[in-house]
MARKEMI-64639 format. One record per residue (C-alpha): residue number from 1; x, y, z; chain. Coordinates in pm, whole numbers. Layout:
(NUM; (X; Y; Z); A) ...
This chain:
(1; (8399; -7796; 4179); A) (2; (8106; -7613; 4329); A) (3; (8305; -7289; 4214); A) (4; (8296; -7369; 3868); A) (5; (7946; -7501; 3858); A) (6; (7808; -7125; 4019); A) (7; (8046; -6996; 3718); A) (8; (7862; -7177; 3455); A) (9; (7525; -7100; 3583); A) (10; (7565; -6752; 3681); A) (11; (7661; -6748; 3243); A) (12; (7416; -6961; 3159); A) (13; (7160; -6681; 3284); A) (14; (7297; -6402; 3138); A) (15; (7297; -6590; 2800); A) (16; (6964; -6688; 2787); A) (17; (6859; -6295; 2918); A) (18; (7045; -6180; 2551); A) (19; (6889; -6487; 2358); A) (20; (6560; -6377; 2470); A) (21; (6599; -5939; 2429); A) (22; (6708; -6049; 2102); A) (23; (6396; -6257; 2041); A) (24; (6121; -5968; 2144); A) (25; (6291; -5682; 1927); A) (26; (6289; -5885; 1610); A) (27; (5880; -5952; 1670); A) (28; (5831; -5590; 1743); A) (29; (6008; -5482; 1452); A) (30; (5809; -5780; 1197); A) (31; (5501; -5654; 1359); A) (32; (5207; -5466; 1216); A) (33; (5184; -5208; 1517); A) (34; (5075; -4891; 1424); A) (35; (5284; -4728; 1630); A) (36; (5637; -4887; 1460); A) (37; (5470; -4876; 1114); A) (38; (5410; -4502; 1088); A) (39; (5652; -4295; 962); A) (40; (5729; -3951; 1005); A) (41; (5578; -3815; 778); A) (42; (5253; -3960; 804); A) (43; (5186; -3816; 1152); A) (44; (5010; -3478; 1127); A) (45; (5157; -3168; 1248); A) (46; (5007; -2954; 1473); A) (47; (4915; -2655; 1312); A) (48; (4945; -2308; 1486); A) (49; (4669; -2058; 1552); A) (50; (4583; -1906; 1219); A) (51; (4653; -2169; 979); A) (52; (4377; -2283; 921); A) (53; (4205; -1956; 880); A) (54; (4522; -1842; 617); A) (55; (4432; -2143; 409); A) (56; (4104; -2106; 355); A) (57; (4178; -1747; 232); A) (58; (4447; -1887; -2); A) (59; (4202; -2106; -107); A) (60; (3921; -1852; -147); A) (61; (4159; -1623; -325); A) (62; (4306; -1899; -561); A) (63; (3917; -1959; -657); A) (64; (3907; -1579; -728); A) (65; (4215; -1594; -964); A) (66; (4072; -1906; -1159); A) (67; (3696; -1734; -1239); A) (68; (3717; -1491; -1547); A) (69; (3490; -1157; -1530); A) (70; (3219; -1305; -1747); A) (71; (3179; -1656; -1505); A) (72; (3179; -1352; -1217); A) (73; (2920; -1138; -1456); A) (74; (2701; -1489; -1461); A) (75; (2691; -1585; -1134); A) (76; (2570; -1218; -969); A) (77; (2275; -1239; -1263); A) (78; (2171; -1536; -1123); A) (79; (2185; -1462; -769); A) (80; (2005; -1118; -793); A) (81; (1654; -1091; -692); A) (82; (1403; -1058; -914); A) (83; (1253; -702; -817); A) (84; (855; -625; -905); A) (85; (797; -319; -1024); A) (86; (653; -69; -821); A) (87; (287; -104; -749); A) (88; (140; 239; -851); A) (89; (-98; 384; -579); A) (90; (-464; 433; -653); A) (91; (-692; 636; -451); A) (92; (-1031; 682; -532); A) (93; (-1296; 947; -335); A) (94; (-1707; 852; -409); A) (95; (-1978; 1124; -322); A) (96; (-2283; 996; -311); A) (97; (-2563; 1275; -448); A) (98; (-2939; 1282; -474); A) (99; (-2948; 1215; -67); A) (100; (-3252; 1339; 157); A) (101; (-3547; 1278; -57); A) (102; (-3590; 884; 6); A) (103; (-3592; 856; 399); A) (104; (-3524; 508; 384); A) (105; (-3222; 487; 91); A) (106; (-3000; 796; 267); A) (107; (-3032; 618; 592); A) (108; (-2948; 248; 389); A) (109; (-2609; 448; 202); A) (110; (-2564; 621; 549); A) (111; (-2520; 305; 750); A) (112; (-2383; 33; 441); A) (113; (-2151; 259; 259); A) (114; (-1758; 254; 390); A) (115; (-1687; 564; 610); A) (116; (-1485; 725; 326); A) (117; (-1796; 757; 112); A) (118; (-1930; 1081; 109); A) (119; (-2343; 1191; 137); A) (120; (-2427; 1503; -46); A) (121; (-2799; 1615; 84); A) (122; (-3033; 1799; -125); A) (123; (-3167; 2070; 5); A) (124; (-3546; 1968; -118); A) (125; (-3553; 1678; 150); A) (126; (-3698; 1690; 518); A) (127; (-3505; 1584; 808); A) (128; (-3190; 1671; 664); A) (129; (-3045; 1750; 1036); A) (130; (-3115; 1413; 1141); A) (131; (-2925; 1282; 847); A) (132; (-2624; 1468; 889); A) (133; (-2638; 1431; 1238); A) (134; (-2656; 993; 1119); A) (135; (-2371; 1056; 847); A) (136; (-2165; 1250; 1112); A) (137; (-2182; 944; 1355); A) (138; (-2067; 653; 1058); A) (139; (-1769; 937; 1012); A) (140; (-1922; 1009; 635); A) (141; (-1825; 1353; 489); A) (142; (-2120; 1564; 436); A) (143; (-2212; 1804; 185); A) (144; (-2458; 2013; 23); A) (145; (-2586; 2053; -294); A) (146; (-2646; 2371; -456); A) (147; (-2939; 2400; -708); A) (148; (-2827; 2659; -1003); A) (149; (-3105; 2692; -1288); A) (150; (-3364; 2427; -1211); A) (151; (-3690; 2512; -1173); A) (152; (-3769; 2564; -799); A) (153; (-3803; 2876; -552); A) (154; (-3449; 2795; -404); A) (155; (-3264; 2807; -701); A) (156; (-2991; 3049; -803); A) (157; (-3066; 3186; -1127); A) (158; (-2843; 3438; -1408); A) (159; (-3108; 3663; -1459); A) (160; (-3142; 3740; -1056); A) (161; (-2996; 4029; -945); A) (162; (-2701; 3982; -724); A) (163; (-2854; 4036; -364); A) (164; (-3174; 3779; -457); A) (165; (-2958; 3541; -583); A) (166; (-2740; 3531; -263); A) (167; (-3048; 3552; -115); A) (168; (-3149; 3243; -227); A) (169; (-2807; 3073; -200); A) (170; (-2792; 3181; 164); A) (171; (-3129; 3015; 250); A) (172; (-3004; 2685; 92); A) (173; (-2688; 2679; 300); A) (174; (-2901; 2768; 593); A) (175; (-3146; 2438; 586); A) (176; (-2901; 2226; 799); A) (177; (-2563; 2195; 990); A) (178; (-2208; 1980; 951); A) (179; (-2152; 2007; 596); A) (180; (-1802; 2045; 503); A) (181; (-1858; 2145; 138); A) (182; (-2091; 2176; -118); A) (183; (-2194; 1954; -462); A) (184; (-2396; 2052; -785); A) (185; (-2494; 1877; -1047); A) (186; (-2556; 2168; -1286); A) (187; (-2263; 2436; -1129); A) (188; (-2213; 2476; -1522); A) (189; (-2503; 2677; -1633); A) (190; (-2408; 2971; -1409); A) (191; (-2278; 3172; -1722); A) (192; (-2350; 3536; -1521); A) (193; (-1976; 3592; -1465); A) (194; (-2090; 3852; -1158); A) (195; (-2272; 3582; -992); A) (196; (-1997; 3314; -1047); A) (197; (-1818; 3547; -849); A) (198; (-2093; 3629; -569); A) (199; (-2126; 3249; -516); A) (200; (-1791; 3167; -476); A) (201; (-1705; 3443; -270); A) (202; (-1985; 3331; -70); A) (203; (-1850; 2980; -74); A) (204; (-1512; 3113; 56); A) (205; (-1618; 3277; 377); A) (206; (-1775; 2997; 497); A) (207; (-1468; 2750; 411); A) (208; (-1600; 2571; 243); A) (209; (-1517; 2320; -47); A) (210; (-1640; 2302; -409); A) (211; (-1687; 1964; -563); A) (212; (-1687; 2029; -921); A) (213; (-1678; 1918; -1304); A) (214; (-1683; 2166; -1496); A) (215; (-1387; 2403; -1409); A) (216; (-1585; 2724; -1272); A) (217; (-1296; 2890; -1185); A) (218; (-1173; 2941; -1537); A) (219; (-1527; 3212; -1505); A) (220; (-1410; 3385; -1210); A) (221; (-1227; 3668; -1194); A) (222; (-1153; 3650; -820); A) (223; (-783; 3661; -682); A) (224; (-877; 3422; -380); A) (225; (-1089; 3123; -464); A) (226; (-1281; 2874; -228); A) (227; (-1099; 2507; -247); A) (228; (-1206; 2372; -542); A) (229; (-1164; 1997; -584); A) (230; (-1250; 1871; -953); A) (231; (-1498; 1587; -1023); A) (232; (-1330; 1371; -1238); A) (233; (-1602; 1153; -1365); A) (234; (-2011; 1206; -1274); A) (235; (-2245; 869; -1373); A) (236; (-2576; 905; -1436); A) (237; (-2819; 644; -1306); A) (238; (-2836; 409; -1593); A) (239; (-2446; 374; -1612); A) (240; (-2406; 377; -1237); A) (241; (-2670; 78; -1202); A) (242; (-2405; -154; -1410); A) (243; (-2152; -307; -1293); A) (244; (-1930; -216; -1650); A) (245; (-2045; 145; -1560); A) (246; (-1856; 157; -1226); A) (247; (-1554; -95; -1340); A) (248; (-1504; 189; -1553); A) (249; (-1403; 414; -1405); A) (250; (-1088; 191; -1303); A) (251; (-945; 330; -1646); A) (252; (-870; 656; -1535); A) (253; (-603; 546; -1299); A) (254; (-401; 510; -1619); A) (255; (-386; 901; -1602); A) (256; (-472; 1036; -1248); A) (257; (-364; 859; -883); A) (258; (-657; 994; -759); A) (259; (-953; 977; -891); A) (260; (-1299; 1161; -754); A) (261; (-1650; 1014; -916); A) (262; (-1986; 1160; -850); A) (263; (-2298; 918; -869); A) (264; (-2634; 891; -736); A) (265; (-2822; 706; -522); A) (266; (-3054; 426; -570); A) (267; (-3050; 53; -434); A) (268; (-2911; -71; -749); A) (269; (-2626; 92; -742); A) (270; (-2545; 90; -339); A) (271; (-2575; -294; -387); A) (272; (-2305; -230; -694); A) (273; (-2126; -38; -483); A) (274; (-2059; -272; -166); A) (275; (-1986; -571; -414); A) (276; (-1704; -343; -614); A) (277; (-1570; -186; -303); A) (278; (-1501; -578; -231); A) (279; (-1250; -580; -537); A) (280; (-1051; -299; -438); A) (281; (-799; -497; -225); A) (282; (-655; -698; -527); A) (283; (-683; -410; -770); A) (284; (-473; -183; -524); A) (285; (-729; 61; -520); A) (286; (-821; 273; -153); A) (287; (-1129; 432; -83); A) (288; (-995; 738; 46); A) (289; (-1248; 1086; 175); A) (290; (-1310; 1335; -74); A) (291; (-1251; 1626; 169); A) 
């Protein structure tokens, strides 16, 4: 009897052990787990090195294949930067003449004017040493200028003969020292074609340079010339003295990069001067040495 009643229990377990496998795999299966409920082909495959990379291009290059020429054509106008034109340089040289007589007014332009402004001396004032010596020191270029047919004892004249006209012009480039080249304001009426070439010949063993207007080499007949640098524009004192006088002379950028101007001295026009000078940075203009 105690036999059969181990039997029966001994069964009795291993029933209930099926009863209750059975039970947990049917509430794992009915389950929301997100484990059971994904299938396969919902979980992502690992992608190998490269893939990524190749679709993107396949991408890129699908893109390519869908955009006609004239989208392409579009798209670079767009993009491209808009490109100013280009900014034309302007350089502009001012001598400054009439300097030496007024002690007071060479040694104001000498000290207020921009280094690039040049003093031409007359050869009439006193202490013209000490002034170039001053105009040396600011780093001015100096010059000289050269009286031809005006009524004085140092002037060069047609009628002289040769030797007393070099005579003269000798004694004028003799007053004074550190001069780099000379001015004049009336180069012009030296018709003698002899002495045109006496004076320039003169002019060219001492290295020096010619500021000048009116083209007096067209009147010389020599094979080597001194440097000649033309005037492009000489203001008298009225026109210099207003401010439309010197704004003027803007226009003849429209032909020339550089431009050289001649104009004399007075406190008017320094004062004109400084307060144009100011302008120069927005116009594109540089004040540049005549020499």
């Amino acid at each position: 009897m105690k036999f059969l009643i181990r039997i029966l229990t001994i069964l009795f377990a291993f029933l209930s052990l099926v009863v209750l496998g059975l039970i947990v795999r049917v509430d794992l299966v009915g389950s929301d787990s997100p484990i059971l409920m994904t299938t396969v082909s919902e979980v992502p495959m690992l992608a190998e090195d490269g893939d990524e990379t190749s679709s993107e291009e396949e991408k890129a290059e699908k893109d390519d294949q869908d955009t006609s020429p004239e989208e392409v054509e579009k798209e670079v106008e767009v993009e491209l930067p808009i490109v100013p034109e280009e900014v034309k340089e302007k350089n502009l040289s001012v001598i400054l003449v009439g300097g030496g007589t007024d002690y007071y007014l060479t040694l104001q332009a000498i000290r207020d004017m921009p280094a690039a402004v040049a003093i031409s001396l007359t050869p009439y004032g006193k202490r013209l040493a000490v002034y170039s010596k001053a105009a040396l020191l600011k780093k001015h270029t100096v010059l000289l200028e050269i009286p031809i047919e005006q009524h004085d004892a140092t002037s060069v004249k047609n009628d002289m003969p040769e030797s007393i006209a070099l005579q003269k012009l000798r004694e004028v480039l003799s007053k004074f020292e550190g001069y780099s080249g000379v001015t004049s304001l009336s180069l012009h009426k030296l018709t003698n074609k002899k002495l045109v070439d006496a004076v320039l010949r003169e002019f060219e063993e001492r290295q020096l340079i010619v500021f000048d207007n009116t083209n007096i080499q067209e009147k010389s007949s020599l094979e080597k010339l001194p440097r000649i640098t033309f005037v492009d524009k000489t203001l008298n004192e009225k026109t210099a003295e207003t401010v439309e006088g010197l704004v003027a002379i803007e226009d003849l950028f429209k032909d020339k990069e550089h431009v050289v101007v001649m104009l004399p001295m007075s406190k008017v026009i320094l004062e004109n001067l400084k307060n144009w000078f100011d302008s120069f940075k927005v116009k594109n203009i540089n004040l540049v040495p005549a020499s």
